[in-house]
Phi, psi and omega in degrees: 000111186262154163040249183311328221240349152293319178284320214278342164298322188279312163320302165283347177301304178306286177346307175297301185324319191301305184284340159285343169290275214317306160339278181289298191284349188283306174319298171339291204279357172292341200270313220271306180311307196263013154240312179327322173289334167308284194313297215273330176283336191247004195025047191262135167247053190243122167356271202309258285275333166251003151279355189258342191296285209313328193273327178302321179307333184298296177315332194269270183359296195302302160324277182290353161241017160316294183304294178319329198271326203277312186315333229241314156309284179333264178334313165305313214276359187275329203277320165288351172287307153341295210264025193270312183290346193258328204273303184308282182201000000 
């Protein structure tokens, strides 16, 4: 196993992780940007208000691209697994 071909499994490895990360926090901070904005206009200083958005969106998020998310792990990991015999030598 040389190197080049160790970087390059921690590579696509990263790729998924980035897009699953992406995936969950960008709504979150998008919910989170517009009620701050929300807060600062209305000078509601309150906690929950911006915590409960962000966490219901999360839970929504998780709901509808779970099943995609998990398919997509599932699929890296078949592939690597594929590729094992290949990867030694």
């Amino acid at each position: 196993m040389t190197p080049e071909t160790v970087l390059n499994v921690l590579q696509n490895a990263l790729q998924i992780i980035t897009i699953l990360i992406a995936v969950i926090l960008l709504p979150a901070l998008f919910i989170g940007l517009l009620v701050s904005m929300f807060q600062a206009a209305t000078s509601i200083n309150e906690q929950t208000l911006s915590f409960i958005p962000k966490l219901l969106i999360t839970i929504l998020v998780l709901a509808l691209a779970g099943p995609w998310m998990l398919s997509l792990v599932m699929n890296y990991t078949q592939q690597l697994f594929e590729e094992i015999p290949f990867l030694i030598g």
